[in-house]
C-alpha positions as CSV (number, residue, x, y, z in Angstrom):
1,X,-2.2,1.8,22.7
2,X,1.5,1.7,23.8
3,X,4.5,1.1,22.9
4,X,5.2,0.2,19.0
5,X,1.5,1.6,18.4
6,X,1.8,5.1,20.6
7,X,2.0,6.9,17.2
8,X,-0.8,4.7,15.1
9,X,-3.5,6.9,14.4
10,X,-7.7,5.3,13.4
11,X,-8.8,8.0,10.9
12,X,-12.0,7.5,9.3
13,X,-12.3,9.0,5.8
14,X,-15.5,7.6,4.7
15,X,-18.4,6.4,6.7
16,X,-18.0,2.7,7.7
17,X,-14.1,2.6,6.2
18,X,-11.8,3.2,8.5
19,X,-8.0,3.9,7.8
20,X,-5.0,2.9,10.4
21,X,-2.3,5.0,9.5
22,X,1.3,5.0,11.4
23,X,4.8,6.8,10.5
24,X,5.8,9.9,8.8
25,X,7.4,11.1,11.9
26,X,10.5,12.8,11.7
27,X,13.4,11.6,13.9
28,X,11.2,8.9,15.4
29,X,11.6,5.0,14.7
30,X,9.8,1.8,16.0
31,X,12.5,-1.0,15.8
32,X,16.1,-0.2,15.5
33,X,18.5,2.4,15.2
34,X,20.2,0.3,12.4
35,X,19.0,-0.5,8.7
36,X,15.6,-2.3,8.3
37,X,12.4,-2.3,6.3
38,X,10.4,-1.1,9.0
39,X,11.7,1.7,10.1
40,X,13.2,2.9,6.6
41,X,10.9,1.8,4.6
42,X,7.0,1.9,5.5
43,X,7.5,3.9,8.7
44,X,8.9,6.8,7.6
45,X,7.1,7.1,4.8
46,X,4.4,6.1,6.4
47,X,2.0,3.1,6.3
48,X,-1.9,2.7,6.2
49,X,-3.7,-0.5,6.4
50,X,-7.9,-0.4,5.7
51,X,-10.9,-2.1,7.0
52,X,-14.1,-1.6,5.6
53,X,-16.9,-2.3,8.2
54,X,-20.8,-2.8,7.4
55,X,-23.1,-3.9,10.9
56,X,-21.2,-6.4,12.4
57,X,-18.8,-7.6,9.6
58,X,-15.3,-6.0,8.7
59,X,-13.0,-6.3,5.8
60,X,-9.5,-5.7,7.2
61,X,-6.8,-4.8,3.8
62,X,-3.5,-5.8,4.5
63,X,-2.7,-6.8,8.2
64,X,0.3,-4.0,8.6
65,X,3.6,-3.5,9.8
66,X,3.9,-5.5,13.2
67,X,1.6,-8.0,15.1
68,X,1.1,-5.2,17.9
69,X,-0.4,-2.9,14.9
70,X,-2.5,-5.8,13.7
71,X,-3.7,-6.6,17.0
72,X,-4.8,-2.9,17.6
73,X,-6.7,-3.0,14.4
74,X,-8.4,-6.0,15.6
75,X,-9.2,-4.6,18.9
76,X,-10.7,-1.5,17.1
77,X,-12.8,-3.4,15.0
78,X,-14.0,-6.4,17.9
79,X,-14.5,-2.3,20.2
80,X,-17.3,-1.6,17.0
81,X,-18.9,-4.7,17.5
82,X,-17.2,-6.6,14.7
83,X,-18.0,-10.5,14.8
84,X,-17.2,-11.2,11.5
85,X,-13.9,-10.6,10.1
86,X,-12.1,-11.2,7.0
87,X,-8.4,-10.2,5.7
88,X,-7.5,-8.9,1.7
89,X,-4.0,-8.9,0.9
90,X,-2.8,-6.3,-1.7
91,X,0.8,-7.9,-2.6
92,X,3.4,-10.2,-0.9
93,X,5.3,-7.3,0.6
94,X,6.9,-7.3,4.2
95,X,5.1,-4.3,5.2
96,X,1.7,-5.3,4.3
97,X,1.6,-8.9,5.6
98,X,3.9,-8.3,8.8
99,X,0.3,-8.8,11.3
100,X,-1.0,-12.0,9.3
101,X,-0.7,-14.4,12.4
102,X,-2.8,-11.8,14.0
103,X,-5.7,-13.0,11.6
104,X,-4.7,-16.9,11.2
105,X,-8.3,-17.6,12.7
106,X,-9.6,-15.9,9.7
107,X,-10.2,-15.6,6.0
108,X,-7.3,-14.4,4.6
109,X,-7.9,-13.9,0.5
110,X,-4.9,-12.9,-1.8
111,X,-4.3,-13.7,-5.4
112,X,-2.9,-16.6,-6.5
113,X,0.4,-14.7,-7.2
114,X,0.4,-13.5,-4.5
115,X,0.3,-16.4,-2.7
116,X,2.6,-18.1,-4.9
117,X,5.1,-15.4,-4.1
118,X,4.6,-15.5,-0.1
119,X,6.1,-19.2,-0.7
120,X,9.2,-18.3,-3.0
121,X,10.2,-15.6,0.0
122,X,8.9,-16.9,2.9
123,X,12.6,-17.3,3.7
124,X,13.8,-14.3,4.1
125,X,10.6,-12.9,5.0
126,X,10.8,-15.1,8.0
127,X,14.7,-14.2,8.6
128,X,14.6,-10.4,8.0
129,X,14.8,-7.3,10.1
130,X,12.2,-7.4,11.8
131,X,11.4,-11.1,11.1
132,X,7.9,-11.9,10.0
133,X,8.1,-15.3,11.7
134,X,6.2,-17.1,11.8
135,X,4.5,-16.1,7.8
136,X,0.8,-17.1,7.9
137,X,-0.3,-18.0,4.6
138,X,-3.9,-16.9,3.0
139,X,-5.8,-19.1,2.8
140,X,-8.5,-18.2,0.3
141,X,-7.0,-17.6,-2.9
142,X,-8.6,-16.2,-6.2
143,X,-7.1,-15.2,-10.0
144,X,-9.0,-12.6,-12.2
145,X,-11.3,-11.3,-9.7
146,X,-13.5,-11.8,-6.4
147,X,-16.5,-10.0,-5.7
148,X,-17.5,-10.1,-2.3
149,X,-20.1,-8.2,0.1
150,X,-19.3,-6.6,4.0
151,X,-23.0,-6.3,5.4
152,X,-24.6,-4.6,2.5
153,X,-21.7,-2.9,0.8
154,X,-20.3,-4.5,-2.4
155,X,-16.7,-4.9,-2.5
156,X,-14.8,-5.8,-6.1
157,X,-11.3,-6.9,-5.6
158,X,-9.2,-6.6,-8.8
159,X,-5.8,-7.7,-10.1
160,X,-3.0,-5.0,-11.2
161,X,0.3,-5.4,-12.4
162,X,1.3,-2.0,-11.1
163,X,4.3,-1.7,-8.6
164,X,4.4,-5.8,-8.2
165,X,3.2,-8.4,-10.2
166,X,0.2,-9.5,-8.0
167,X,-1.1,-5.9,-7.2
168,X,-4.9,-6.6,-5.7
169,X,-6.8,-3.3,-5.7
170,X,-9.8,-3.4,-3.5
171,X,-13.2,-1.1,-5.4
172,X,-16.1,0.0,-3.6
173,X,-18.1,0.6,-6.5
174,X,-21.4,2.2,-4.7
175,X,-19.2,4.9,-3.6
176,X,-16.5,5.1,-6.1
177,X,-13.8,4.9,-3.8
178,X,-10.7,3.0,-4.5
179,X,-8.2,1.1,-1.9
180,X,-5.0,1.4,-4.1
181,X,-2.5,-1.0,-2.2
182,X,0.4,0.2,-3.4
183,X,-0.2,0.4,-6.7
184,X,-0.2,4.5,-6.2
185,X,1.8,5.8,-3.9
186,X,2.1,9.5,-2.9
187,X,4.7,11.0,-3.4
188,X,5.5,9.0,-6.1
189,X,5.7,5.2,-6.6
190,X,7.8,2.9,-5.4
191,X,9.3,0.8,-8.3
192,X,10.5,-2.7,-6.8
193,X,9.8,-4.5,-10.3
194,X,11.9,-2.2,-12.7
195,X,11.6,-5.1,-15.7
196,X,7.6,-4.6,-15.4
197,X,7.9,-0.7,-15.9
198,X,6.4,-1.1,-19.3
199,X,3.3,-3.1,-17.9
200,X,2.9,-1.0,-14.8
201,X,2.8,1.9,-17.3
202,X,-0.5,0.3,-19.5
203,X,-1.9,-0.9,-16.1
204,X,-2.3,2.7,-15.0
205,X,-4.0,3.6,-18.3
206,X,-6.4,0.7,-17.6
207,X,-6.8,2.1,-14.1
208,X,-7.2,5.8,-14.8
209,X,-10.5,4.2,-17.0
210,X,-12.4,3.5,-13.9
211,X,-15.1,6.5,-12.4
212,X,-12.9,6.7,-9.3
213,X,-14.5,9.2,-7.2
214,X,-11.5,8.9,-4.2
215,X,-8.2,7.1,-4.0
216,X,-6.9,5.9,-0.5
217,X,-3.3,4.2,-1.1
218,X,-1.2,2.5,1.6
219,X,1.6,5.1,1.5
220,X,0.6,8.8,1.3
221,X,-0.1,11.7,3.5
222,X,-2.2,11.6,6.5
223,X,-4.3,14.9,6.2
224,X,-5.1,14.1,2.4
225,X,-6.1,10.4,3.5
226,X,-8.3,11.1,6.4
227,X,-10.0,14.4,4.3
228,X,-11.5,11.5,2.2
229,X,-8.4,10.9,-0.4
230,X,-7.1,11.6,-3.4
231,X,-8.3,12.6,-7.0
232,X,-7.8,10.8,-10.0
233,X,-4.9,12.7,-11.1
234,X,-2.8,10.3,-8.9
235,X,-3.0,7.5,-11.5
236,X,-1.7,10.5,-13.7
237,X,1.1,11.6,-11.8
238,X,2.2,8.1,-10.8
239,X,1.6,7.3,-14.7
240,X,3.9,10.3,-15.5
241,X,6.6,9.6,-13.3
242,X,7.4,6.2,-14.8
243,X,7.0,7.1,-18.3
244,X,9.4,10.3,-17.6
245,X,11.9,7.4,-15.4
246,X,11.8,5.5,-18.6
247,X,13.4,8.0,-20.6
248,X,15.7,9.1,-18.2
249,X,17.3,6.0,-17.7
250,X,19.9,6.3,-20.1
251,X,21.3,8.9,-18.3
252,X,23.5,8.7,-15.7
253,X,22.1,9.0,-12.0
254,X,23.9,12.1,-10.5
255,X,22.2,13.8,-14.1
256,X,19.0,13.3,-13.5
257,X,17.1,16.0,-11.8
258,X,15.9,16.2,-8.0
259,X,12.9,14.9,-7.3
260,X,10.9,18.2,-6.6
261,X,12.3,19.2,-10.0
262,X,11.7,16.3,-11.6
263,X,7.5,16.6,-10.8
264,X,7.0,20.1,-10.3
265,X,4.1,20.5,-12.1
266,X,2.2,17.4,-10.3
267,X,3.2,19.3,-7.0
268,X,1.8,22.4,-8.5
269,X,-1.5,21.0,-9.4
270,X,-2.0,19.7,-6.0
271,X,-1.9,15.7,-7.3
272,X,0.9,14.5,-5.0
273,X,2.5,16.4,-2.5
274,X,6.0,16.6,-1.5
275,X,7.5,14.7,1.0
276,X,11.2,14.9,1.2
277,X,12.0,11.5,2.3
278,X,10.7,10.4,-1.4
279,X,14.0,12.0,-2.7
280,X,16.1,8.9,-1.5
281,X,12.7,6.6,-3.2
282,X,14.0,8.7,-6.5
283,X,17.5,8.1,-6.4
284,X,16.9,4.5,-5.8
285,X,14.0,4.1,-8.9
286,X,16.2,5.9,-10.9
287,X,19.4,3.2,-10.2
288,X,16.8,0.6,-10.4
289,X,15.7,1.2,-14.1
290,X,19.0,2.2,-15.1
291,X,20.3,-1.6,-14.4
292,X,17.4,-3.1,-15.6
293,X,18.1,-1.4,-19.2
């Protein structure tokens, strides 16, 4: 790998799942010196897409952050002996979509809302920095649930309104592990939909009921991801950090504590762990929920 992918790294935190993890490298950036979701966004606080791989079939989840990145994921999985491969979307997001064309030749499922939000901003998906041009569509859509198998191993994809409306979380239920998308985030959640904060909250109640053994989101730290992932207490301290945004909403944005501050006692426990650059992710969900009231 060169280039755009000289920093990608192929951990493997669970036998036959395989985790392609880039960014979270300070002073480093992959497009521009200027503004742009890549770079500021899933890059630097970095950016794991998943494929889960039985025999000779693979499940790829979420196609990443470039077509280079997407086309080493592919050449990973075609290097194991892959013939077989299918795509999972978890939402409509730039970063998680960016290597679709990579995968046109294949199955690529989403939700319907997801798909139906691909369409409404497929324009400025296709005219922003870096352009995801062209945007290849799925093309196996599903609402409510899919249950599908890789080889042997059962895979339950399920719908979330946590994060973004069309949140698709992918379940190994054999081994308990969980593919989170990024409906949990670590350190703490991104909120894009501020007006959903409410139903993002419930969702996580419904998800904490599951017997999650591991969590493995799209954003979080590299050593905890390829160590096998995170405990439950994630949904909790995700969970938390909305319900204590909520409150503090009213207050004005210079008020409201520091980030570090403002979940000590998750970073105590060892649930999420700190990353600095999620202090600018704070500020900005704190703005966020303030102006949606």
């Amino acid at each position: 790998m060169a280039g755009i992918t000289e920093t990608l790294r192929i951990l493997q935190p669970h036998p036959g799942l395989f985790a392609y993890y880039d960014g979270r490298i300070a002073g480093r950036r992959l497009h521009s010196p200027g503004p742009n979701w890549l770079d500021d966004g899933a890059y630097a606080l970095g950016i794991a897409s998943y494929a889960v791989v039985d025999g000779d079939e693979a499940l790829v989840y979420d196609t990443h952050v470039s077509l280079d990145h997407a086309r080493a994921i592919r050449a990973h999985l075609e290097g194991l002996g892959v013939a077989s491969l299918r795509v999972v979307l978890s939402h409509w997001h730039d970063d998680h979509v960016a290597g679709n064309a990579v995968f046109a030749d294949c199955e690529i499922i989403a939700l319907k809302r997801t798909a139906e939000a691909l369409s409404a901003h497929r324009d400025e998906l296709e005219k922003a920095d870096p352009p995801i041009a062209p945007l290849v569509m799925p093309n196996r859509l599903f609402e409510g649930g899919l249950d599908l198998a890789v080889g042997r191993t059962r895979v339950e994809l399920r719908p979330f309104d946590i994060h973004s409306a069309d949140g698709n979380v992918l379940w190994l239920p054999e081994s308990g592990v969980l593919l989170a998308g990024d409906t949990l985030e670590d350190t703490i959640t991104y909120v894009s939909e501020p007006e959903h904060i409410d139903a993002h909250i419930r969702e996580l109640g419904r998800l904490r009921g599951w017997p999650i053994a591991r969590i493995l989101p799209n954003h979080g730290d590299p050593g905890r991801i390829a160590s096998g992932g995170y405990e439950a207490s994630l949904i909790d301290a995700n969970r938390t950090y909305l319900e204590r945004l909520r409150a503090e909403s009213a207050r004005p944005p210079g008020e409201a504590p520091a980030l570090r501050d403002f979940i000590a006692g998750d970073i105590a426990s060892g649930a999420v762990l700190y990353f600095e650059p999620y202090e600018d992710v704070h500020r900005k969900n704190i703005a966020a929920v303030g102006n949606a009231g």
